[in-house]
N, C-alpha and C positions, 0 to 999 in steps of 0.2 A: 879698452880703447878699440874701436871700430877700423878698419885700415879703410876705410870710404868715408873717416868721418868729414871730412871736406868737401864733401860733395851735397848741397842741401837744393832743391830744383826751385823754379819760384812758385810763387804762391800768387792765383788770381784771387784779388780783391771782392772778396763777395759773402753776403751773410750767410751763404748756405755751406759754404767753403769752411768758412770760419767756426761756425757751430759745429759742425763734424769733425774740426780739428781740437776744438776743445774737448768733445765729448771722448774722443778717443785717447787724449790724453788722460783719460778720469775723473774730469771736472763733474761736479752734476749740480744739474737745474739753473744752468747758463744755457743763452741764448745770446745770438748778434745779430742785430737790427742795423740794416740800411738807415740812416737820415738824411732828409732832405732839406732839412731848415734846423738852425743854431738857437730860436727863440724858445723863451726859459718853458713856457707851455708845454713845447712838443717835449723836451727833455724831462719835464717833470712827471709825462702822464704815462711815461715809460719805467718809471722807478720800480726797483731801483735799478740804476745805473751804478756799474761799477767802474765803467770809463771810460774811454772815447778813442779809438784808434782813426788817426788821420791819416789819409795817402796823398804824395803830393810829389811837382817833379823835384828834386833834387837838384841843387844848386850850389853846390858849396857848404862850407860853414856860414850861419846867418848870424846875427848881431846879436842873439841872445845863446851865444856858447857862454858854457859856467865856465869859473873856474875849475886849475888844474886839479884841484883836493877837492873832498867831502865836505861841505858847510857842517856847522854844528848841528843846523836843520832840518839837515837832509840824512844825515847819519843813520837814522831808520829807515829809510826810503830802501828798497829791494831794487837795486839798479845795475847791471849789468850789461858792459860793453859789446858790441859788434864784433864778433870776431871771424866768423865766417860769412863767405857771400852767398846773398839770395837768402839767408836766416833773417830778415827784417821782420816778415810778417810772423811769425813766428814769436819771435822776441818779443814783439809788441803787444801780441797778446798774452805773453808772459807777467811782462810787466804790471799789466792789469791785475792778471789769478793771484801772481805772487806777494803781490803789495795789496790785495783785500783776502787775505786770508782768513781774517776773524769773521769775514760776511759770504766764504765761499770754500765748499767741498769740495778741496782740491784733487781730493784720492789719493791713493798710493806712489802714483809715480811724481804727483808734480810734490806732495810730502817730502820724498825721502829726496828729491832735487832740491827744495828749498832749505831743507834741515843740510844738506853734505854742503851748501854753498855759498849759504846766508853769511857765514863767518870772513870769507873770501874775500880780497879789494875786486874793485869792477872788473879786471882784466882776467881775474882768476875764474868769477863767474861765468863770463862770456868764453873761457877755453875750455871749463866745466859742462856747458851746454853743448858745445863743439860734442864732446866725449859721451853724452847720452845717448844712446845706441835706442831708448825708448820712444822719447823723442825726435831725433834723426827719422827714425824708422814712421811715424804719425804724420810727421809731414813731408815724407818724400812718398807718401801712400796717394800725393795728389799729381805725382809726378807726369806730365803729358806723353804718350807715346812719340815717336819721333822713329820716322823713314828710313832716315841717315843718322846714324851713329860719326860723331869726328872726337877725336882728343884735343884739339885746337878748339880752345875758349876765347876767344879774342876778347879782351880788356874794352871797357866800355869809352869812348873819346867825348872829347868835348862839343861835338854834334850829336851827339847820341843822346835820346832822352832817356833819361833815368830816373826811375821813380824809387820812394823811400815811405816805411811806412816808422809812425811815432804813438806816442801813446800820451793821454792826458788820464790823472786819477789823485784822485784825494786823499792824502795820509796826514793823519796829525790836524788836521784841522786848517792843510796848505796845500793849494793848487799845485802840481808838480806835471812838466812836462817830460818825457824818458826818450831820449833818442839814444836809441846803441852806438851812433856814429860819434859823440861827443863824449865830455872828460867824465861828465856827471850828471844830474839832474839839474833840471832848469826850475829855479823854484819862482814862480810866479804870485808868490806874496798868500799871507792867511785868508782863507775865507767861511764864509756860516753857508752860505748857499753856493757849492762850485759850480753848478748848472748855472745858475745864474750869472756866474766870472766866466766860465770857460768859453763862451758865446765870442763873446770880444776877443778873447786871447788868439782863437784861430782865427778870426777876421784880420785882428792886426795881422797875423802870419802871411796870410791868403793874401794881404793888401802889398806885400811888397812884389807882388808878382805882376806881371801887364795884365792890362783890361783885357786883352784877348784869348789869355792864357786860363781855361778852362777843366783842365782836367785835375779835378781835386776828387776825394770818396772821404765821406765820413761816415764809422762804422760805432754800433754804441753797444757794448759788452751788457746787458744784463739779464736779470733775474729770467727763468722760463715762464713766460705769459702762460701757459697751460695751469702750472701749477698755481699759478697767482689768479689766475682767473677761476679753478677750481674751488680753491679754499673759498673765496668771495659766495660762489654757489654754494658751498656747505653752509658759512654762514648767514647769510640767507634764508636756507632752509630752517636750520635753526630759530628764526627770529619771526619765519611764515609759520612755522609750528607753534610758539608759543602764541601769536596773533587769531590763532583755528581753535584752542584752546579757550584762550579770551574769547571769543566770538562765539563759544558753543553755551563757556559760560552766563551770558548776556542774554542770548537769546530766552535761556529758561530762567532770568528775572522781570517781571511783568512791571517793572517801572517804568516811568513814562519817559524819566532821562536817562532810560536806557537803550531806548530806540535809537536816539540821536548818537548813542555811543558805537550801537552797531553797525548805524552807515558811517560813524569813523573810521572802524578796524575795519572793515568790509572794504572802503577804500584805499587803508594803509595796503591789505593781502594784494588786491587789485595792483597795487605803485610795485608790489615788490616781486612780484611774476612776473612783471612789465618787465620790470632790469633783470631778471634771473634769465629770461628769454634773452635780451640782447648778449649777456654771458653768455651763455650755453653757444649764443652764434658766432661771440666771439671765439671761442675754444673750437666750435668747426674749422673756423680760418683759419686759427695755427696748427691742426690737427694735417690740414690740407696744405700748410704754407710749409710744414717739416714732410710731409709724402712726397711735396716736389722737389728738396733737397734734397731727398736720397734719390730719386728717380734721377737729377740732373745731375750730380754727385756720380753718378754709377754712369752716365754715358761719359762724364771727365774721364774715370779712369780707365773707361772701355777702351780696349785696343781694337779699331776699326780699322788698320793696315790689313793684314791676312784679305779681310772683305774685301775692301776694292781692290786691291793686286786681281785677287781671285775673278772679280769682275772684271779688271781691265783684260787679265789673260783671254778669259772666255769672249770677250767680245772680241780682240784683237785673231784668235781663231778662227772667229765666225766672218772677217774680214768686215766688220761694224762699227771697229774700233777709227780708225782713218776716216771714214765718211761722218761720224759725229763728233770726233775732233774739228773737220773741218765747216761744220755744222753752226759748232757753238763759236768759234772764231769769226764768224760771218756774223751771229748775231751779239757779238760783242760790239764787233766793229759799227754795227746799225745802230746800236746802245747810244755810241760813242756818238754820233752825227745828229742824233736829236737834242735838239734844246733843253736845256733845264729848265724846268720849273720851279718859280720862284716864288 
């Protein structure tokens, strides 16, 4: 047991945030995608999906707390309580890796955590996680530098906005929503297609909230597009090869409905370079879209304090400091006196 195991920092909301937290825990060939729309289309041409973490403010308990026990249903379900603070986002993508473990390479650490834990009631699990020094240490690696040091945590009020992150995923053949905060899983009934349920289920969620109340994230745990878009161009090639083959065949039989066969396969090769190219482009963008998670990933955890102290001292030396203070306060204050545009 760690003596800072209470101490977890928060975690911003973000795909590239979150793929680094998996990766680091030992997951492999997960990815987490930003969504911007609930319809069954966008959710399906991302599969596979392993499940949907939502971010939203915090409210209380809402009208779908389970029961205090384990349904007979849910009894498989990998569910585990909130026990420390700022662990939300964390947890949630827990609940995703741990409850699709037959469709995801969890590695070593999140293994030997789901095998010491699994046997556990809810409360045991979430004091279990508390104590992993593995994971403690993965996600306080996104920890933000901070100026000031206090030991004074002040407790969050009921002006305070506070957000909560949950998780939506599929076991057994049943919608199940996972919030650490409550007794148990929230089972939202059987379904053949969840992407196609799970649409509605955060609408309703989302709907009890005011029309003006905007600040929601929907984040979609799956498969690494590289690798799935990869294999797609292996098979591909595979299928242009046997089509070059056929076509070389053809060419040296001098029948007559053979010609008509060779501008067939001639424009099947043509159809299938076409989309091998759009592949290949798409596999640039994710190649490009994980270079810029690590690059923005690394100014997260950069400690930029030292820098500007260092800067403010030198300028404040050079007697610079005071006339560009008084500088940018002048064009604040101009900021401030011009009109909005609307």
């Amino acid at each position: 047991m760690g003596s800072d195991n209470g101490n977890w920092c928060l975690i911003e909301s973000d795909p590239g945030v979150f793929t680094e937290l998996i990766q680091n825990m030992g997951a492999k060939d997960v990815q987490v995608e930003e969504l911007y729309s609930l319809d069954s289309d966008t959710l399906h041409a991302l599969a596979p999906v392993h499940g949907l973490i939502f971010l939203f403010k915090w409210q209380g308990a809402s009208s779908s707390e389970p029961p205090a026990g384990p349904t007979t249903e849910s009894e498989h379900v990998y569910f585990a309580q909130q026990i420390i603070q700022n662990a939300c986002a964390t947890q949630a993508i827990l609940s995703v890796l741990l409850n699709r473990s037959d469709d995801i390479e969890l590695g070593e650490t999140l293994n030997n955590f789901r095998s010491f834990s699994v046997d556990l009631p809810p409360d045991m699990r979430g004091l279990a996680l508390t104590n992993c020094d593995q994971i403690r240490e993965v996600h306080n690696s996104f920890v933000r530098p901070e100026a000031f040091l206090s030991e004074d945590k002040r407790p969050a009020t009921k002006d305070d906005d506070v957000f909560h992150f949950i998780s939506y995923v599929p076991v057994g053949g049943r919608l199940y929503e996972l919030d650490g905060l409550k007794n148990g899983p929230v089972d939202h009934g059987e379904t053949s297609d969840w992407l196609n349920d799970v649409g509605e289920v955060i609408q309703k969620r989302m709907s009890e909230y005011s029309q003006s109340e905007i600040r929601f994230n929907l984040l979609a745990v799956i498969g690494d597009r590289r690798k799935i878009l990869t294999q797609k161009i292996t098979t591909m090639d595979a299928d242009i090869s046997k089509l070059l083959k056929r076509l070389e065949a053809l060419r040296l039989d001098d029948h007559a409905d053979s010609h008509d066969e060779v501008s067939r396969v001639e424009s099947q090769i043509g159809m299938l370079n076409s989309e091998r190219a759009g592949l290949e482009h798409m596999v640039e963008i994710e190649n490009d879209k994980f270079a810029k998670y690590r690059t923005d990933n690394a100014l997260r955890k950069h400690n930029f304090i030292p820098m500007v102290y260092q800067l403010l001292r030198g300028m404040a030396m050079k007697g610079s400091l005071e006339p560009a203070t008084e500088q940018a306060k002048e064009l604040g204050k101009k900021r401030a006196r011009q009109p909005r545009q609307e």
